[in-house]
Each structure stands twice: as C-alpha cells, then as structure tokens.
C-alpha positions as CSV (number, residue, x, y, z in Angstrom):
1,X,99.5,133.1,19.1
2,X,97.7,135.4,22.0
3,X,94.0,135.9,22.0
4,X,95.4,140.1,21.5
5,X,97.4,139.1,18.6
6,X,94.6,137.1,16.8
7,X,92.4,140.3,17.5
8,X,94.9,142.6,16.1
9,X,95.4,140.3,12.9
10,X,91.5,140.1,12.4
11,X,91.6,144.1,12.8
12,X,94.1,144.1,10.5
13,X,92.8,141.9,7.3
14,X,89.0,143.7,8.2
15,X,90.6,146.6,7.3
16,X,92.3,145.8,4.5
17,X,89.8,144.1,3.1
18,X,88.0,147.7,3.5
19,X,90.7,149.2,1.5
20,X,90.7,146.8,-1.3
21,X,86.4,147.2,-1.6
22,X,87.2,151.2,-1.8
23,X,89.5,151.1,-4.4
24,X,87.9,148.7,-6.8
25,X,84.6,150.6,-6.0
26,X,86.7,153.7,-7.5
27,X,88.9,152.1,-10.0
28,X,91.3,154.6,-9.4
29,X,92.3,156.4,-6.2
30,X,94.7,158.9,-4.8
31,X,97.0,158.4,-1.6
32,X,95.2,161.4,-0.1
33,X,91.3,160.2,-0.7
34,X,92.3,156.7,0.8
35,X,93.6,159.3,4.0
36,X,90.6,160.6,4.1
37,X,88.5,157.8,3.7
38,X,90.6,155.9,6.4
39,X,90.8,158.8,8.4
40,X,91.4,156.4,11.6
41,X,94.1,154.6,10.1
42,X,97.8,155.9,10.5
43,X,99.8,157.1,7.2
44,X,102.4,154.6,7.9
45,X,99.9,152.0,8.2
46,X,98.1,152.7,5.4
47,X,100.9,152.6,3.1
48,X,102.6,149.4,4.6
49,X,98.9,147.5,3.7
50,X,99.2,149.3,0.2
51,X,102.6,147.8,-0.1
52,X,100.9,143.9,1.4
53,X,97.6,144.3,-0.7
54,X,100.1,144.9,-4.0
55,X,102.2,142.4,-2.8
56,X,99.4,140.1,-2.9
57,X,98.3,140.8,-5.8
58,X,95.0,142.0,-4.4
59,X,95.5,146.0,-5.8
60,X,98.4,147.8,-7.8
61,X,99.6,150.4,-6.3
62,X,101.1,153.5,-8.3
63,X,102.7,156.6,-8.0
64,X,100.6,158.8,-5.3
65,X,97.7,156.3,-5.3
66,X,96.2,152.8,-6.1
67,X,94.4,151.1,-9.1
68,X,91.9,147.7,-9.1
69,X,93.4,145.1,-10.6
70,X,90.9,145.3,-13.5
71,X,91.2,148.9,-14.3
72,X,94.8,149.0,-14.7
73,X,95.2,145.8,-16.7
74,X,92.9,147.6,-19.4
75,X,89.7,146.7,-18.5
76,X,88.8,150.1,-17.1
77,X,86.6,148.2,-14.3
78,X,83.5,146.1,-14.7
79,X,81.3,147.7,-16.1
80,X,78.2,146.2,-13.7
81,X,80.5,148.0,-10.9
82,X,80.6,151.3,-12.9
83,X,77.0,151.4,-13.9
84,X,76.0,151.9,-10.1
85,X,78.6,154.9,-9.5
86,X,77.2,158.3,-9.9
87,X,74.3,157.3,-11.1
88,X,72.4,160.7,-11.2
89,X,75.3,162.5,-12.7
90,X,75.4,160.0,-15.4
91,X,71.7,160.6,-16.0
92,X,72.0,164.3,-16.5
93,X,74.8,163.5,-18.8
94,X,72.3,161.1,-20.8
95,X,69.4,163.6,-21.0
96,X,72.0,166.2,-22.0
97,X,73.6,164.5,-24.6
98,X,70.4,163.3,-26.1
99,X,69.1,166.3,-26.9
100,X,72.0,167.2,-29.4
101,X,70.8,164.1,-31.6
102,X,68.8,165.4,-34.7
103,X,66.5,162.5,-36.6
104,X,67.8,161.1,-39.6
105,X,71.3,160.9,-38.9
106,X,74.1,158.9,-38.3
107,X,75.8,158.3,-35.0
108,X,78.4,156.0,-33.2
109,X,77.6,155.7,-29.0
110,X,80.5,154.0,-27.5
111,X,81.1,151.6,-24.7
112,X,81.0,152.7,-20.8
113,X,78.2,153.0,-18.5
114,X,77.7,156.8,-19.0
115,X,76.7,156.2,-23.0
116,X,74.7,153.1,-22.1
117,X,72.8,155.8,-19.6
118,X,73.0,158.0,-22.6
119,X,71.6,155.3,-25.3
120,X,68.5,154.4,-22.4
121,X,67.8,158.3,-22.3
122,X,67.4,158.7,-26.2
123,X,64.1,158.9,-28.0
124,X,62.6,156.4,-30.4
125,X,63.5,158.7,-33.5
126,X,64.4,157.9,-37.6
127,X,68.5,157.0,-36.9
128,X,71.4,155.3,-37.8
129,X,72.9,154.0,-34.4
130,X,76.7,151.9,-34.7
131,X,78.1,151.0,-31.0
132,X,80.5,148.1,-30.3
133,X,78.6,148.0,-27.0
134,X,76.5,144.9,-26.1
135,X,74.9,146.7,-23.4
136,X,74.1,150.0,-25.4
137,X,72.6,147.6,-28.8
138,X,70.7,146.1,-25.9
139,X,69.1,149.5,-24.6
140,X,68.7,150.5,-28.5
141,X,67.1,147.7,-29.5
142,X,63.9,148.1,-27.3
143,X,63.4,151.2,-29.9
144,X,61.2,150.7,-33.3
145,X,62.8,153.6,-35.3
146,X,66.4,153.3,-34.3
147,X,68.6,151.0,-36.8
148,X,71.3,149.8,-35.2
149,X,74.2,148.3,-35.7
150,X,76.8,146.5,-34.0
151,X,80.4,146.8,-34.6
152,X,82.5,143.1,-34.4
153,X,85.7,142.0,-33.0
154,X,87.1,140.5,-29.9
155,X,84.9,140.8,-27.1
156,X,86.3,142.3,-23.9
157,X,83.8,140.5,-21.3
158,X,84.4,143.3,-18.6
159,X,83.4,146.4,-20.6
160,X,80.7,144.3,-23.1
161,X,82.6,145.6,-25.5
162,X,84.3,144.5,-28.8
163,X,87.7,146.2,-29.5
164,X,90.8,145.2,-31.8
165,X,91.8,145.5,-35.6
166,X,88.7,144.3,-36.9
167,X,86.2,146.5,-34.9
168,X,88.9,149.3,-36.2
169,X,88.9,148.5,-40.1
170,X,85.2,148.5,-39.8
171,X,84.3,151.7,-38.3
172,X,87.0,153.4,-40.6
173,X,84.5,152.7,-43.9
174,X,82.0,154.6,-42.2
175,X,81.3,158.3,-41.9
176,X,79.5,159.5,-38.7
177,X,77.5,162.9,-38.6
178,X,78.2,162.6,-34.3
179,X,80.2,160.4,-31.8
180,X,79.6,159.8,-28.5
181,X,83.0,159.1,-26.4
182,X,82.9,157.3,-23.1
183,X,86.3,159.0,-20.9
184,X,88.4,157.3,-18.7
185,X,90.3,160.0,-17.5
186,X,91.5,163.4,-18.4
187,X,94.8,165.3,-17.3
188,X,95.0,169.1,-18.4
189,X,97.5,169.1,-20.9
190,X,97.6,165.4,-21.1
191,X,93.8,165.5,-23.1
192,X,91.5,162.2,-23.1
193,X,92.4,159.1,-22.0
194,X,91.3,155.2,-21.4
195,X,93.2,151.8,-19.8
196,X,93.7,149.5,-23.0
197,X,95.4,150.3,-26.5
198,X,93.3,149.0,-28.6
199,X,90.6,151.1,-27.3
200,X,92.8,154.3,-27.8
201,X,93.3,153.6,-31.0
202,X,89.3,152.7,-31.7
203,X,88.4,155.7,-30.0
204,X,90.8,157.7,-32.3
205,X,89.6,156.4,-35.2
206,X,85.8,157.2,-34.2
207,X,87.0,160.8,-33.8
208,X,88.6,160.9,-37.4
209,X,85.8,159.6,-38.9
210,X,83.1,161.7,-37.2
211,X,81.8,165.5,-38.5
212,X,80.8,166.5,-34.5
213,X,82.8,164.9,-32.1
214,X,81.5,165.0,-28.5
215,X,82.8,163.4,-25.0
216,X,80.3,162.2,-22.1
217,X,82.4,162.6,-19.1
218,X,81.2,162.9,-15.6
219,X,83.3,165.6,-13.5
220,X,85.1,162.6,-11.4
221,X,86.8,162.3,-14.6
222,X,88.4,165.0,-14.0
223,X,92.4,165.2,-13.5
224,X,92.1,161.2,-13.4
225,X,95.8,159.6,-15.7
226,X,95.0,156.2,-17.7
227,X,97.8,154.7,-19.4
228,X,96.6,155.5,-23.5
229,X,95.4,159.0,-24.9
230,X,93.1,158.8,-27.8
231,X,92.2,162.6,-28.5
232,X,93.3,166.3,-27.0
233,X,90.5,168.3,-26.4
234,X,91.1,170.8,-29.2
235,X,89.9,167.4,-31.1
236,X,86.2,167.6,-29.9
237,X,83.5,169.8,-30.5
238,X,81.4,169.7,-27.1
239,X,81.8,167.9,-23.6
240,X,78.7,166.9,-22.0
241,X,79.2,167.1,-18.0
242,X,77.2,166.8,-15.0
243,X,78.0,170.4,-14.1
244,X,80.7,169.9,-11.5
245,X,83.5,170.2,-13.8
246,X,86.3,173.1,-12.4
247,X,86.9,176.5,-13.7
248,X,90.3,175.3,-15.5
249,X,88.6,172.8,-17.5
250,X,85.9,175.4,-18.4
251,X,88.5,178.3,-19.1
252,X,90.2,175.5,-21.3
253,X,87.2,174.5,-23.1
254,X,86.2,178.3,-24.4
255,X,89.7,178.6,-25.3
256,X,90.1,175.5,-27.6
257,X,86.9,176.6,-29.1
258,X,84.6,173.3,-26.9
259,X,81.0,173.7,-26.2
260,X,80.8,172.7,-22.5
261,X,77.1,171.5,-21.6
C-alpha cells in the first residue's frame, strides 16, 4: 500500500467514524441533515459509507436516513446520551409541565430524559407519584411530601426503565388524575410514537387509565417515524413544548381540541 493510499484510508475511516458519533448523538437522522452536516463530503460518498457503516453493523440505515443501532432495536437511545441533548429545551418543558400539577393528586411521569427533567423541576408538594423510571423515582425521592411509587417488570438497562406484561397489568388497577408521556416521535397523521412494543402498549394503557393526558415533547420531535404508535393526538389533552413546534402542529392541536403550552 502507498503512503497516499494509507492517507486516503485514514481520511476515510476518520470520517466515518464522524458519521457514526452524529447519528448516535441524534438517534435518528435524515439523508439531508447528514448533507448538511457533512457539507464537504460528496452525496455519492456519503451514501456508499452509509451503505459500509450498515454493512458493518456500526448504524442502520433506512429509508431517506439513518438510525443508532440502539434506537432502532427499541431502546430509543441511551438514555445518559439523551439527557445531554437539548438540555435547555427540556428544562422549559419541565418548568412548564410542573406547573399543571395540583397537590393532592395522583400522577404517573414516565420514562425519557425530558420527564426525568420534568420530575427534577417539580416542587416538594402532598402527591401520589407512579413512574416505572429508575432515574425519575431517583429525582422524586430527594422530596419529603412526594409518595412514590415504582412500577415492576423487566428492566430495560438503556432507558432505566421497566416495561412488559407485568408493569402493564399493574398500572391498569390504577386510576391516574394526570400522565406525563415521554415522545419518541410524531408524524402528522401518523400521532405519537416510540422504538419498542411493549412500550406502545404501556404507554397506551397509561393514557386509558388517566383523566388528563399530557405529552412532554421537545420540538425535535417533530415529524420524527418510530416503529410503534401508542396514542393520536385527539387522545391527549395538552402538549408541553419548548416553543419551537411549527404552525401545522399548532393548527392541529386547536383543531383536535389540545392545549399547546
């Protein structure tokens, strides 16, 4: 091998390497955001280390885009690696979405690094808390007033959070004045959605058994697919956003009768 082809293969696996840090620092990302993040990089290029980085097991690629590994098997991303995205949009969501919460009742926060930011933004107050989040009965638990419980089942150790039949037969004996959903994704038309099935299906039962049903979702949420819906948004009463939501979303929210914060 030439000293220029050793410097072109170093070049090469630098950059892909690149790619690979970008998409699992997204989870999810469209062919046109990796153009514009790689705006040096060719189209053909581009797509032929798509096509190696899949090959190798390193990303999945996808119709129009790219996915981590971990978010499209179902774990929707680690959860340490979502906690640091968007971090002040998450926080607006939190302070937001605390001040619906009325002392004395009964809620259910799920998992996802904007509810954990939500459960940290919440005031030591008389309530009921259920989560089947380690990380938001960890933020709960520094709290005097706030009883809280934690729901059981398996244990997904990328979210901290426990899913499956059990965690669903328990929350369906309850009754829940609010719940707070952590999104994946949402597709206009499509509704709400999130990478595994038994979460869809835990998530749907939370909004069944809930009297106010309200979704934290940060406006890079927006038009993002996952594989499993788990509510339309006619099924919620309020979305809690970071403002940056589009005009569509907001035009759909008045007209399925959704309180937009």
């Amino acid at each position: 091998m030439s000293r220029g082809e050793g410097s072109n293969l170093m070049v090469m696996a630098e950059r892909r390497e690149r790619i690979v840090d970008f998409i699992n620092s997204e989870g999810n990302v469209t062919f046109s955001q990796l153009k514009k993040k790689f705006s040096d990089v060719s189209e053909m290029t581009l797509r032929t280390d798509l096509k190696a980085l899949d090959q190798q097991r390193q990303i999945i690629r996808v119709h129009g885009g790219a996915k981590s590994v971990g978010y499209a098997i179902g774990t929707d991303d680690l959860l340490a690696r979502r906690a640091t995205r968007r971090s002040d949009e998450k926080e607006e969501i939190a302070r937001k979405a605390a001040a619906l919460v009325t002392p004395g009742h009964t809620i259910f926060i799920d998992s996802g690094s904007t509810t954990t930011a939500f459960a940290t933004a919440l005031e030591d107050m008389d309530l009921m808390v259920f989560t089947n989040s380690i990380t938001v009965a960890s933020e709960l638990c520094r709290n005097e007033r706030i009883m809280t419980y934690l729901i059981g089942g398996r244990v997904n150790r990328f979210s901290k959070s426990t899913t499956g039949g059990r965690a669903v037969e328990s929350v369906r004996e309850i009754a829940f004045d609010q719940v707070f959903l952590g999104v994946t994704g949402y597709q206009r038309g499509r509704g709400f959605m999130c990478g595994s099935d038994d979460e869809a299906v835990f998530k749907a039962t939370l909004v069944d058994r809930s009297h106010k049903r309200i979704a934290l979702m940060d406006s890079s949420k927006e038009g993002r697919s996952s594989t499993f819906r788990f509510c339309e948004l006619r099924d919620l009463n309020c979305v809690v956003t970071d403002g940056g939501t589009s005009s569509d979303f907001a035009f759909d929210c008045e007209e399925a009768k959704v309180k937009l914060l």
